[in-house]
C-alpha positions as MATLAB code, in Angstrom:
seq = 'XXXXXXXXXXXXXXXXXXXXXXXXXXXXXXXXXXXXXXXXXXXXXXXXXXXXXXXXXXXXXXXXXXXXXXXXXXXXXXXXXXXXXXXXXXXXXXXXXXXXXXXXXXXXXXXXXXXXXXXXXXXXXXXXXXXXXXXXXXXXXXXXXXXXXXXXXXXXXXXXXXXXXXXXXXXXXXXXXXXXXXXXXXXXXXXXXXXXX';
ca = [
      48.510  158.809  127.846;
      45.178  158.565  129.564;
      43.429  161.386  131.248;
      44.624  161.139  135.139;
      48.644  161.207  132.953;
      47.613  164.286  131.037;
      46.882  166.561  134.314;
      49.746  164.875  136.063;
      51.967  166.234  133.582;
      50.390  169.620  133.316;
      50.196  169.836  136.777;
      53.682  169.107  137.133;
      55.030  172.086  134.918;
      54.398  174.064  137.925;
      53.914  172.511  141.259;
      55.500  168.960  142.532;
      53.270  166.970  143.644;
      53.839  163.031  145.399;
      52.483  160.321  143.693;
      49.759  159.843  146.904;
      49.576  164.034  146.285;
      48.418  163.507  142.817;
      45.994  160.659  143.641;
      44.530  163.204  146.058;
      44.589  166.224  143.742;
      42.895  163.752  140.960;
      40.397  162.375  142.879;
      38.168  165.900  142.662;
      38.352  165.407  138.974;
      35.153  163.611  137.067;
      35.856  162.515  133.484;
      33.257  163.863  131.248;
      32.988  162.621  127.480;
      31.351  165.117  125.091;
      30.289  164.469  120.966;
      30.923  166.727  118.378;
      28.686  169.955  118.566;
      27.900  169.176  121.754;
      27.162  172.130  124.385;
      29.110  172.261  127.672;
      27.600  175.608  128.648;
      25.120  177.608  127.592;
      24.127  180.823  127.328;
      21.547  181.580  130.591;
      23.169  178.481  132.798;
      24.371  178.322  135.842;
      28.160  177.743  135.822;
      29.831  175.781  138.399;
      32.659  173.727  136.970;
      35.815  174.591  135.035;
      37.328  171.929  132.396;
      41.034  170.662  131.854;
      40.636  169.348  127.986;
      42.103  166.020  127.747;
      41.344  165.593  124.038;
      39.598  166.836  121.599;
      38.576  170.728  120.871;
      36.356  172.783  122.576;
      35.357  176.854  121.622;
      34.602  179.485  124.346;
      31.634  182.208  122.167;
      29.361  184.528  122.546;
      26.708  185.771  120.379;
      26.388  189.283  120.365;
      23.328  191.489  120.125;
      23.796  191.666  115.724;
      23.408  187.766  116.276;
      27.370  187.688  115.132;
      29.234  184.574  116.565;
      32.550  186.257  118.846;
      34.916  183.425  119.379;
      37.162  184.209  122.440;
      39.230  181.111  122.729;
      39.694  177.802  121.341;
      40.857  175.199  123.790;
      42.657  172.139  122.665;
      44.477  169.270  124.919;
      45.863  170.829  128.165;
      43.883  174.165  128.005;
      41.086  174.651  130.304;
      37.667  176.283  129.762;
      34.494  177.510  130.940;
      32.665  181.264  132.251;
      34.705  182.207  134.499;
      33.223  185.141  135.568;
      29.775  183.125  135.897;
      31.846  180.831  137.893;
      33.225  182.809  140.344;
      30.610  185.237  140.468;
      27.876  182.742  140.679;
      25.852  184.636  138.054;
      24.501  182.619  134.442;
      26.596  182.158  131.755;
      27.123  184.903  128.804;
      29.855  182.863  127.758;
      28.975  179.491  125.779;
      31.016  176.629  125.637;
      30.959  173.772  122.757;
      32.976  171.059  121.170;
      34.194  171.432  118.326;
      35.390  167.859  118.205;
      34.567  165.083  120.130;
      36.496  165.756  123.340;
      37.046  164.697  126.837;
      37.626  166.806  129.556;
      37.961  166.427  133.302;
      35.307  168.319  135.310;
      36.324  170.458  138.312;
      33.773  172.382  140.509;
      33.987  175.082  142.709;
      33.019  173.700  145.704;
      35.807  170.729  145.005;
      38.273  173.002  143.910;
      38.041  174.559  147.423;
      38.131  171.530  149.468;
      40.799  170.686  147.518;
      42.877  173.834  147.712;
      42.128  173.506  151.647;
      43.009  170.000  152.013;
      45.736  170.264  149.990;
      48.130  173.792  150.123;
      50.422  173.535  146.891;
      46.916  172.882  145.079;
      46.656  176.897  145.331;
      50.184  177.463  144.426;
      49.229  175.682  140.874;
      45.728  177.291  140.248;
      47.355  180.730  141.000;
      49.992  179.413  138.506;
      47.158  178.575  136.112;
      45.363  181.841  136.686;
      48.395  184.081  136.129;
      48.938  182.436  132.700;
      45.575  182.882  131.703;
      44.973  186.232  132.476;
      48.995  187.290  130.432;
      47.717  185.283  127.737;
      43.990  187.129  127.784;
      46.602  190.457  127.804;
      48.585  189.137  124.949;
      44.997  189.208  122.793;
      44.091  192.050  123.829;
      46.961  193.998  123.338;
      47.240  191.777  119.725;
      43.570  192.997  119.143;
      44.095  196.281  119.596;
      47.660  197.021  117.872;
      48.310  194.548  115.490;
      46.291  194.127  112.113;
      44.576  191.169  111.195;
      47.425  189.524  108.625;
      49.710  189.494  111.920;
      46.641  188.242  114.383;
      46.398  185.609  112.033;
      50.240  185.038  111.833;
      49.979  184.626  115.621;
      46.607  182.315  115.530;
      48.911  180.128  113.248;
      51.832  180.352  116.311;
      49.438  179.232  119.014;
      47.337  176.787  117.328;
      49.312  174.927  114.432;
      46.950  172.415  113.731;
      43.748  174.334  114.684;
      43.160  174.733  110.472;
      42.861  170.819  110.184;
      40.170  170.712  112.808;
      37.870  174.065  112.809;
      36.157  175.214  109.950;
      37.070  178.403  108.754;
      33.525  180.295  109.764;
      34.978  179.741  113.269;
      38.788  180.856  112.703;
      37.071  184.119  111.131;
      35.175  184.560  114.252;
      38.435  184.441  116.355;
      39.937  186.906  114.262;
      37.022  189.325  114.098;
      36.938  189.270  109.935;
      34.872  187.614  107.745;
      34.939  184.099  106.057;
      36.228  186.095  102.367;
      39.039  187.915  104.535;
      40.383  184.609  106.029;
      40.340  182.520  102.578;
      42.682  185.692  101.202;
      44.838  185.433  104.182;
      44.876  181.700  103.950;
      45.331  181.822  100.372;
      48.623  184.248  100.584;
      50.153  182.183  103.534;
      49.841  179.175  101.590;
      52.200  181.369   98.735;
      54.486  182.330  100.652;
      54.949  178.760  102.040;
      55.320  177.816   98.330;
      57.967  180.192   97.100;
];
């Protein structure tokens, strides 16, 4: 599927849009191709777009004040990305944003997002959709982070991102799971048992 199929199918899992709808909803879209490594946003920029991945693998960090690499989200095809509280704030970045693959993503800015929201009503009903799902899935970490321990956050890592293990090094995993590189490699190591036996 190419890009403009990708978010008409996403789109579609909560709103229903016409086929001329669509056209107008994709139109505020701008296809953006990235490289591997490549940074999207930086720490200190100003933030005015969001991204729907299309492909590829991007990883929303921070580096914290120990110079220790805090990975808050990995976003693969379908997910979206960026500072959001840069974005709507209209404040620099604290969040980064990189690839971790080569990806492509379609770029959506503020200022577009509102003229399409306004020339277009259901738009709202889906990014309140999208919102509302992001913000019981930042719950769901949260709450993971602060009851669970780390063999069942990395049970759960395994749940949301199956094939995340085949495309991020391990340094980075570790980093989501707030543990370090010798941790993960003994968790790794006893999954793989138990997938044996």
């Amino acid at each position: 599927m190419d890009a403009k199929e990708i978010l008409k199918v996403h789109v579609a899992n909560s709103v229903s849009l016409t086929d001329e709808q669509f056209d107008y909803f994709f139109s505020f879209f701008k296809k953006q191709s990235f490289k591997k490594g490549q940074s999207i946003i930086g720490h200190g920029d100003m933030v005015n777009c969001e991204y729907f991945v299309v492909s590829g693998c991007l990883k929303s960090f921070l580096i914290n004040s120990d110079y220790k690499m805090l990975v808050l989200q990995f976003s693969m095809s379908t997910w979206w990305a960026s500072d959001y509280y840069a974005l709507y704030n209209h404040t620099r970045a604290t969040i980064s944003v990189d690839c971790i693959t080569n990806s492509e993503v379609l770029c959506l800015s503020n200022a577009d997002r509102e003229k399409l929201c306004d020339g277009l009503h259901i738009a709202e009903r889906f990014f309140r959709w999208r919102a509302n799902k992001g913000y019981v899935a930042a719950n769901e970490r949260l709450l993971s982070i602060m009851n669970n321990n780390v063999k069942c956050r990395y049970e759960e890592l395994l749940k949301i991102y199956p094939e995340l293990y085949n495309i991020a090094p391990k340094t980075l995993i570790a980093a989501y799971l707030g543990v370090s590189r010798e941790t993960l490699s003994r968790l790794y190591q006893a999954q793989n048992v138990i997938y044996v036996t």
